[in-house]
C-alpha positions as CSV (number, residue, x, y, z in Angstrom):
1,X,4.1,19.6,35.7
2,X,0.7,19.0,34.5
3,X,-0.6,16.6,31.9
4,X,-3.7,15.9,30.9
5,X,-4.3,12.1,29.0
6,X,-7.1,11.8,26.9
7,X,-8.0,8.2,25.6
8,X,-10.1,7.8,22.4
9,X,-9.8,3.8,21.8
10,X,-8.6,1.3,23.1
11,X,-4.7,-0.5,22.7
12,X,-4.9,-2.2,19.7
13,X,-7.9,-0.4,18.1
14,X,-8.1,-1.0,14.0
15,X,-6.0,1.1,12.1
16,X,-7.9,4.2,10.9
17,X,-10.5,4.0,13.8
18,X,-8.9,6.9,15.9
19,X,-5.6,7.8,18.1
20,X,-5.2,5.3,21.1
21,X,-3.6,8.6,23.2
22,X,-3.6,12.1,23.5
23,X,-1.4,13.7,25.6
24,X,-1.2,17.5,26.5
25,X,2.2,18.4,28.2
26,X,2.4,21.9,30.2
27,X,5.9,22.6,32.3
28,X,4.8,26.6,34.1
29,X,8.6,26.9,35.0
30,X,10.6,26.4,32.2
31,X,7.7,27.8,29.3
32,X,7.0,23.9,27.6
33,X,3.7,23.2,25.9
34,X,3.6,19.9,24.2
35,X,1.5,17.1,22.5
36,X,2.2,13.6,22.2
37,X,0.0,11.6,19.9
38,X,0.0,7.8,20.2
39,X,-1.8,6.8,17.4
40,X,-1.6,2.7,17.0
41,X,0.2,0.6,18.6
42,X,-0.8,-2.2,17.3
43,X,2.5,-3.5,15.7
44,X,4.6,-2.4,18.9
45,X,5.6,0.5,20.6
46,X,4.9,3.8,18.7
47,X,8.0,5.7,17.1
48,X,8.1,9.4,16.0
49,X,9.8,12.3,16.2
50,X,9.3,15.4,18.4
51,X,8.6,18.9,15.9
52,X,9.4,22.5,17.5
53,X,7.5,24.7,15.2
54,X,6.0,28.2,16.4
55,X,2.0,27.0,15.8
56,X,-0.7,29.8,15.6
57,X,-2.7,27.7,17.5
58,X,-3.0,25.0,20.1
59,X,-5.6,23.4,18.1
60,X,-3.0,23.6,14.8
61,X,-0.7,21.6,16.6
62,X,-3.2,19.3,17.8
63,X,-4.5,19.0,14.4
64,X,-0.8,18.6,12.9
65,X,0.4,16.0,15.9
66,X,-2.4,13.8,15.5
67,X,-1.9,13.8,11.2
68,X,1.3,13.4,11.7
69,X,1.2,10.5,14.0
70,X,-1.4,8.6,11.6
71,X,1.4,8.8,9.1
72,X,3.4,7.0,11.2
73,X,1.4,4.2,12.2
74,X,1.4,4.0,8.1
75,X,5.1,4.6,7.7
76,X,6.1,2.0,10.0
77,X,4.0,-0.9,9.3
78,X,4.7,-0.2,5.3
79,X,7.9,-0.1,6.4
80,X,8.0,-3.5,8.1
81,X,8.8,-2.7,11.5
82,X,7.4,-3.8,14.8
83,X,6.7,-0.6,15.7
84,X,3.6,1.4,15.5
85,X,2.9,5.1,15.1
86,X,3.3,8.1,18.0
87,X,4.2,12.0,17.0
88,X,5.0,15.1,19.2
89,X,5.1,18.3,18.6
90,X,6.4,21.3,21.0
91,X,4.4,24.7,20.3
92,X,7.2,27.8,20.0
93,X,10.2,29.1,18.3
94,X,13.1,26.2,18.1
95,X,15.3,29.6,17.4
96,X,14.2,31.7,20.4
97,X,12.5,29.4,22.9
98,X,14.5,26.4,22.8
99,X,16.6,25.7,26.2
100,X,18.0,22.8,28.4
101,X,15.2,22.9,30.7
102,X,12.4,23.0,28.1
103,X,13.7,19.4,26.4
104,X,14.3,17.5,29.6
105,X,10.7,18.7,31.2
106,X,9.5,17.4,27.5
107,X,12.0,14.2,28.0
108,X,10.3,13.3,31.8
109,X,6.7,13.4,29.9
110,X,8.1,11.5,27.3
111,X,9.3,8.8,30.5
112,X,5.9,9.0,32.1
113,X,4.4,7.0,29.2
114,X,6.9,4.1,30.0
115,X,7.9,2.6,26.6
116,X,4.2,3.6,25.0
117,X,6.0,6.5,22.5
118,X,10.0,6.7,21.4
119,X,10.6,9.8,20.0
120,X,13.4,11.4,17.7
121,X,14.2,14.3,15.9
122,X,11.9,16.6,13.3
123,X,11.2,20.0,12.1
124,X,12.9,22.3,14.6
125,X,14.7,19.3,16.6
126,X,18.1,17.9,16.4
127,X,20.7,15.1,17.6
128,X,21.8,17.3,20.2
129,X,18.3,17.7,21.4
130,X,17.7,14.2,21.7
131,X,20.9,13.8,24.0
132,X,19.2,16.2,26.1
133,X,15.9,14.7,25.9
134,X,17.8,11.6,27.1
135,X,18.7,12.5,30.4
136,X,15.5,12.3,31.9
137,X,14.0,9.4,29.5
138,X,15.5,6.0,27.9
139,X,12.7,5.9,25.2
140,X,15.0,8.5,22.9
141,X,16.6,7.7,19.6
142,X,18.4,9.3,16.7
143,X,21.0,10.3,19.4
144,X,24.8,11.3,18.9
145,X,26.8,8.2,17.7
146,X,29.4,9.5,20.9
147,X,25.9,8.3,22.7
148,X,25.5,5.0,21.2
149,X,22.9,7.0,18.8
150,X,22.3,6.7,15.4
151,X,22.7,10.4,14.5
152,X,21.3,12.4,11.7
153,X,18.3,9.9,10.3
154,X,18.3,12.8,7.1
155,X,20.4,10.7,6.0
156,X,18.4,7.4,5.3
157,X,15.7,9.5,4.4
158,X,17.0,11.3,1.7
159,X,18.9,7.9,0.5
160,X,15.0,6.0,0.9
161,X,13.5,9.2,-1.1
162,X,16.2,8.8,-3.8
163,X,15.2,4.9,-3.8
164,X,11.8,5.6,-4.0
165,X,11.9,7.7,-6.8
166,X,14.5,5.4,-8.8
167,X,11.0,2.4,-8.7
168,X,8.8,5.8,-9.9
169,X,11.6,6.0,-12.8
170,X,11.5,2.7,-13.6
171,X,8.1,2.6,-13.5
172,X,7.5,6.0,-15.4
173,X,10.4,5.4,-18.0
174,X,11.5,1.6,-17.9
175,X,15.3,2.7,-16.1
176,X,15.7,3.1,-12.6
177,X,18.2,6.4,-12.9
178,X,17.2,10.2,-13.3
179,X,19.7,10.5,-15.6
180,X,18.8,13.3,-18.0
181,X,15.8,14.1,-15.8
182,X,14.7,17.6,-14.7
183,X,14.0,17.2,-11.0
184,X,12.8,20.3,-8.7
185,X,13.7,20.0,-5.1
186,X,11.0,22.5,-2.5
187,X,12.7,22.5,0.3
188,X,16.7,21.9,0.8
189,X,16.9,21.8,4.6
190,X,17.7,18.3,6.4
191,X,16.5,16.0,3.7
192,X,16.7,18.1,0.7
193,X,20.4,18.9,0.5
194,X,21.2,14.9,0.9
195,X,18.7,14.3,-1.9
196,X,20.4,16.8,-4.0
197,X,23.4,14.8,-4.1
198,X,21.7,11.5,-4.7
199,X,20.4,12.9,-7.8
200,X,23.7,15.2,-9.2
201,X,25.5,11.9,-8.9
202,X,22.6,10.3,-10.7
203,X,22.8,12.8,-13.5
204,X,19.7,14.5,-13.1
205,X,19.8,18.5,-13.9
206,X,18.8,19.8,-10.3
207,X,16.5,22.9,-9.7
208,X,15.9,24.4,-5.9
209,X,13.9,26.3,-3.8
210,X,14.1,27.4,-0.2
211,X,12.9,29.9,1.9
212,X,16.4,30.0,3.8
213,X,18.9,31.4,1.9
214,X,21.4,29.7,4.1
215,X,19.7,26.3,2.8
216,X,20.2,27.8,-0.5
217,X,24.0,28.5,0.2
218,X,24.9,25.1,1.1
219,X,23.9,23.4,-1.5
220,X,25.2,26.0,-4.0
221,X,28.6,25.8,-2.7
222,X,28.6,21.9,-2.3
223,X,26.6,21.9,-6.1
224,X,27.1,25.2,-8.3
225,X,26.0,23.5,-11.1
226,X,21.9,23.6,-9.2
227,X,20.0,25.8,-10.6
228,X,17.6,28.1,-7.8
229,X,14.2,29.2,-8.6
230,X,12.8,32.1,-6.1
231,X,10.2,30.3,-4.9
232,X,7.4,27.2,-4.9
233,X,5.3,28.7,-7.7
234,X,8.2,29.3,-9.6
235,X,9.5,25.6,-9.4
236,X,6.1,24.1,-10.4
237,X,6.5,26.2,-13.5
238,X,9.6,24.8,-14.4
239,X,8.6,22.2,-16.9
240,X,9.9,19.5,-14.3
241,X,9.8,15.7,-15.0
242,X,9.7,14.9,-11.5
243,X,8.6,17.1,-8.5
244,X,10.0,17.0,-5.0
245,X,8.4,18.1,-2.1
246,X,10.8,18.0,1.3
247,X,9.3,20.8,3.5
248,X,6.2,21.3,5.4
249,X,3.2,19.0,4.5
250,X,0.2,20.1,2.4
251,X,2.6,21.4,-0.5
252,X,-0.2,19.0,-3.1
253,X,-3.0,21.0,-3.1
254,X,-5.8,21.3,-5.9
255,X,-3.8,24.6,-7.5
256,X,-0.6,22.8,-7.1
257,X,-1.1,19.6,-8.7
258,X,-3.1,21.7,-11.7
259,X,0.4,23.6,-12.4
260,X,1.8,20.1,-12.6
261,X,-0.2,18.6,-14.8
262,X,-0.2,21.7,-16.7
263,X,3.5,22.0,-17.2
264,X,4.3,18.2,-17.7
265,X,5.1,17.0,-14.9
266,X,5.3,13.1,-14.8
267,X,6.2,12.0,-11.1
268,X,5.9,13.4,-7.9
269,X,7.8,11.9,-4.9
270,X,9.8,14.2,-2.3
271,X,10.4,13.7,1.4
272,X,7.9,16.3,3.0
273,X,5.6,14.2,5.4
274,X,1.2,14.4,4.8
275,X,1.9,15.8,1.2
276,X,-1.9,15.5,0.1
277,X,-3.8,18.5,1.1
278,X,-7.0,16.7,1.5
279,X,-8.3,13.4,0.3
280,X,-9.0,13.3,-3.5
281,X,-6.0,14.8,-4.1
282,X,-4.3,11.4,-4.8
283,X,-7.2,10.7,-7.7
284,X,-6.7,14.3,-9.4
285,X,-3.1,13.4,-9.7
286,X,-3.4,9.8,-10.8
287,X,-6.4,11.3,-13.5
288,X,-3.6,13.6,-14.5
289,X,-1.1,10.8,-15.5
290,X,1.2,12.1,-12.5
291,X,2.4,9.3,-10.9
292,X,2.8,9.9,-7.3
293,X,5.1,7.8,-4.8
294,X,2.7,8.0,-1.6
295,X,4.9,10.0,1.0
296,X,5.4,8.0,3.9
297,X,6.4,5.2,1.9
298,X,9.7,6.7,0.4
299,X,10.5,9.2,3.3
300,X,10.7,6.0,5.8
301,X,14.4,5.8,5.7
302,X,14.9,8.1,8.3
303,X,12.7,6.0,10.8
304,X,14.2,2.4,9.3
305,X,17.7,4.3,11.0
306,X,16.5,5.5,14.5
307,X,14.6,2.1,14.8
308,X,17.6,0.5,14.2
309,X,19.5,2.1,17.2
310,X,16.8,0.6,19.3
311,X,18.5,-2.3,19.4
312,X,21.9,-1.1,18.9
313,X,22.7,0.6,16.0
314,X,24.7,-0.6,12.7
315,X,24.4,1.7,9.8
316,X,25.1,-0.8,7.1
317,X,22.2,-2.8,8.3
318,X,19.8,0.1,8.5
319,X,21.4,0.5,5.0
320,X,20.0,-2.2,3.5
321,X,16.8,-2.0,4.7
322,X,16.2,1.5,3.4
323,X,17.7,-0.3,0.2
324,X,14.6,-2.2,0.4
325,X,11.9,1.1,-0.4
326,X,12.4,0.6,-4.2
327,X,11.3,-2.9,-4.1
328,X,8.4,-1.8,-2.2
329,X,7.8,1.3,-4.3
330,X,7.2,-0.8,-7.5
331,X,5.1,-3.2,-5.5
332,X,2.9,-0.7,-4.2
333,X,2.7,0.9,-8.4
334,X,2.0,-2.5,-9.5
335,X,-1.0,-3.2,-7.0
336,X,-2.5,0.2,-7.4
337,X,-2.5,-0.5,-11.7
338,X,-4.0,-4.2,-10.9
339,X,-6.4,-3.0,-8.4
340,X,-7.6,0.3,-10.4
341,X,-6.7,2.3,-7.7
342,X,-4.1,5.5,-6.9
343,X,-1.0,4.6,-5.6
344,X,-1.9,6.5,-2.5
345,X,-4.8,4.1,-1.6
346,X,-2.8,1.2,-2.4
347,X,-0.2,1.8,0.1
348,X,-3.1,2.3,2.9
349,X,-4.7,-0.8,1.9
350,X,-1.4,-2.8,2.6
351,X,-0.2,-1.0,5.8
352,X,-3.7,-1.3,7.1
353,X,-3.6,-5.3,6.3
354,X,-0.2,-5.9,7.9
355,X,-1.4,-4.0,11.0
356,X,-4.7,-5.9,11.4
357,X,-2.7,-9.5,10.9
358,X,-0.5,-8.4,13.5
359,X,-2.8,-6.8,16.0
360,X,-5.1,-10.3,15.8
361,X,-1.7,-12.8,15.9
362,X,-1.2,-10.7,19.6
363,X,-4.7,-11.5,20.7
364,X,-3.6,-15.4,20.8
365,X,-2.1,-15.9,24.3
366,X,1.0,-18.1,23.9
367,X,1.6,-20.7,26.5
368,X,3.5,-19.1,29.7
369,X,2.1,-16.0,28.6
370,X,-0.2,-13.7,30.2
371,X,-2.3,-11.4,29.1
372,X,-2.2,-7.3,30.2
């Protein structure tokens, strides 16, 4: 195995300033080529899933591991755990290339950073690949429950999207319920299908999109009464009160959010990780009187649960605290109106002040203590 480790602050560097560590992960005999992107770990060690996607690039899925893990350095302090923010993503086809080998070469680099990075699952990785993964390395979660794991963390995320966007309702239209709302889902794979049923049970007249039919399928048969659109464009044009994007990131882009506005739309909050296609987005959409529930913030459910197994994990506990999004949802609406600011930048401002509080109350050596 090689591995090459490429340091760009140091431990403990202020949030925003750069990753901590960048590691590139090459296994010649069983095909794995990896990146693991520590980007803070300023509130603890840094938690974040592993993606399998099939990349064009090297430098895409450098580019995508090292957004990715910003969000959750974000994610996790907003979400109030001592834990800070690490990503990983393995470059190929989780269909075609995935094998035994491949995860447990992946699960030894994992191991050689020593407690620095937990993973868990993402795009293109499951709760049977993180039972593999944990053969060769302890620092693993959102493992089988037959494996003291907390299995599938879509579930806390969808229940922490569906909590996030109750606070946008309230916020938008003075209930928290969807109830008579028109919601459009992009993207009924892990999260998406749970979400679905949030909101059917909520009242809210469902409309879906997928690129996999089988997605499509599933939630048809489990919800006939979902209505499917053929695609993304055709959702945005749906005259939607609240839009909901759960797939890849970048789904708000300049054209997107001008169909929204155009067509009415009044909140945007889905599960899809790094929604904003570039920075400004977040100000186009506030200009537009679309209120938009910053993604990392309501899509933290799913990390509240694998953190939880750290110590041992109780799904009623992890429960609550996903419970605990749409109190933070309105509080992050209610600073961004009294500070004059998007929603968006609001969040940032208060993630970034609980990780700078937290990184200086470690600098004070405690009596007994020693430093290193």
């Amino acid at each position: 195995m090689l591995s090459r480790i490429f340091r760009t602050e140091q431990d403990g560097a202020a949030p925003g300033d750069g990753h901590e560590q960048v590691v590139l992960c090459h296994d010649r005999s069983s095909g794995l080529k990896a990146i693991i992107a520590i980007h803070s770990t300023a509130l603890g060690p840094a938690l974040g899933g592993t993606r399998f996607f099939p990349y064009a690039s090297e430098e895409a899925a450098l580019e995508d591991a090292l957004n990715l893990s910003r969000g959750m350095s974000y994610k996790n302090a907003l979400a109030g755990l001592d834990l800070g923010g690490g990503k990983a993503v393995i470059i190929g086809d989780p269909n075609k290339d995935k094998n035994e080998a491949m995860l447990r070469a992946y699960g030894r680099f994992v191991e050689s950073l020593r407690g620095r990075y937990i993973t868990a699952c993402d795009v293109g990785t499951y709760v049977q690949d993180m039972d593999v993964i944990a053969r060769e390395t302890e620092f693993v979660t959102g493992r089988s429950p037959e494996n003291g794991g907390a299995g599938d963390s879509s579930i806390l995320t969808a229940f922490g999207v569906f909590q996030g966007m109750r606070a946008s309702a309230q916020a938008r239209w003075g209930q928290p319920t969807l109830r008579g709302k028109r919601v459009g889902v992009a993207g009924v794979g892990k999260v998406g299908h749970y979400l679905v049923g949030h909101l059917v049970a909520d009242g809210a007249t469902v409309v879906i999109t997928d690129v996999s039919e089988a997605a499509v399928n599933r939630v048809r048969a489990a919800h006939p009464e979902v209505e499917v659109v053929a695609d993304s464009a055709a959702l945005l044009q749906s005259k939607l009160d609240v839009y909901a994007p759960c797939a890849l990131g970048g789904a708000l882009t300049d054209a997107t959010v001008g169909t929204l506005g155009e067509f009415g739309t009044s909140v945007v909050c889905g599960a899809a990780n790094n929604q904003l296609a570039h920075p400004g987005v977040e100000k186009d959409l506030a200009d537009r009187g679309i209120l938009y529930a910053p993604d990392y913030l309501v899509n933290s459910g799913g990390v509240i649960q694998v953190a939880d197994e750290i110590e041992g994990f109780n799904f009623e506990r992890a429960k609550n605290k996903a419970t605990r999004i749409f109190d933070t949802t309105l509080e992050i609406f209610t600073r961004a109106t009294a500070d004059g600011v998007p929603p968006a930048v609001a969040a940032d401002r208060l993630a970034e002040k609980r990780m700078r509080e937290i990184s200086a109350l470690r600098s004070v050596l405690l009596p007994g203590a020693r430093r290193g």
